[in-house]
C-alpha positions in Angstrom: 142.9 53.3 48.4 145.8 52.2 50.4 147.4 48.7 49.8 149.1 46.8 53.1 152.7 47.7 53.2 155.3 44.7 53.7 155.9 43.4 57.2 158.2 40.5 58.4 156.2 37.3 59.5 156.9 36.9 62.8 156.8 33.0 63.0 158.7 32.2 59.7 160.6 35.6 59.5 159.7 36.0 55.3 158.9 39.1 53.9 155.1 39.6 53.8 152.2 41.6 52.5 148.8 40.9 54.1 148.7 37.7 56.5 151.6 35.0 55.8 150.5 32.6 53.0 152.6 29.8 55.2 151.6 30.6 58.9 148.2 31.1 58.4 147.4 27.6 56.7 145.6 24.7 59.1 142.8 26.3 61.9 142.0 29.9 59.7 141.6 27.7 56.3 139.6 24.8 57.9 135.8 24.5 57.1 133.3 25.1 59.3 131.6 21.9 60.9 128.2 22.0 59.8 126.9 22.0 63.0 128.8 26.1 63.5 125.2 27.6 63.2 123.9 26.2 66.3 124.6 29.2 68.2 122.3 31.1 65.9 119.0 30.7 64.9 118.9 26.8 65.2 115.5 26.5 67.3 115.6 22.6 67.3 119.1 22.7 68.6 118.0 25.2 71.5 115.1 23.0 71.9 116.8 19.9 72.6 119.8 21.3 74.6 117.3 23.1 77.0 115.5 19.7 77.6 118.9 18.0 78.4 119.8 20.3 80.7 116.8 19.7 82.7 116.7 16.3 82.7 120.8 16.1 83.1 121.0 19.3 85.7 124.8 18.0 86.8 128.6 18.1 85.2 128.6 14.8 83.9 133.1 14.5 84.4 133.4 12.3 87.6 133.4 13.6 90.7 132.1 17.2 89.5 129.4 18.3 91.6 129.0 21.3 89.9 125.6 22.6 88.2 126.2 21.9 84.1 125.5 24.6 82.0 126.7 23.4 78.4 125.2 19.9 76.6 128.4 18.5 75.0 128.7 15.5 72.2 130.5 12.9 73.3 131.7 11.3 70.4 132.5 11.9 66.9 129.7 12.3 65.9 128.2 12.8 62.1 126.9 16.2 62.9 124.9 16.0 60.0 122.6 12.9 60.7 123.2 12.4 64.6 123.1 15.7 66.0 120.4 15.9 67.7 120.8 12.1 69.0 119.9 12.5 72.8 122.4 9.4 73.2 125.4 11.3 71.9 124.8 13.9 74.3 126.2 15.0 78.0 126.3 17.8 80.2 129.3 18.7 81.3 130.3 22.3 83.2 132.1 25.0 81.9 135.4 24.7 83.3 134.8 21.0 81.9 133.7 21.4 78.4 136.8 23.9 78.1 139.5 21.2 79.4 137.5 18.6 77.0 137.5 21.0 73.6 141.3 22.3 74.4 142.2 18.7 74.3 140.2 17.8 71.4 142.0 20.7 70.0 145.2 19.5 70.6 144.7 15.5 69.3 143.4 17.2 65.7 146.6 19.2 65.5 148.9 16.3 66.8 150.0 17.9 70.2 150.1 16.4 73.3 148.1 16.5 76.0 151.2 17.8 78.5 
């Protein structure tokens, strides 16, 4: 079977075999938040977000008059015991939700928001 030849990281410029031990620490390494199964097979959570949806049909971001289409948590929530808290929840667009994740993003990794 063939092993992965050598190749030069092209972030850190070392001499690698496979994906660079250094560069690809942080987002690939992280754990899962518990919540990551939502997508699939979690009923209660499909249950729940279809309900808010209805009952919030607009973006939630100010001065958005578009339809919402994705139920977002507001806070940091403890995904374990207040997931499904109704209170935690809005609905925001997708356009929205993108902006609001990207920045979220950004203030776990330290980066600005400019």
């Amino acid at each position: 079977m063939p092993t992965a030849s050598r190749r030069l990281c092209p972030r850190c410029r070392t001499i690698v075999k496979g994906d660079c031990p250094t560069c690809t620490t942080g987002w690939t390494t992280r754990k899962p938040k518990s919540w990551a199964g939502a997508k699939r097979g979690d009923n209660r959570w499909r249950r729940l977000r279809n309900a808010y949806l209805a009952a919030n049909p607009l973006c939630s971001w100010p001065g958005c008059p578009e339809l919402a289409d994705t139920v977002d948590h507001i806070d940091g929530t403890d995904y374990d015991t207040q997931r499904y808290d109704w209170d935690k929840l809005r609905s925001l667009c997708t356009p929205h939700h993108r902006r609001r994740t990207t920045a979220q993003g950004n203030a776990a990794q330290g980066r600005g928001q400019g």
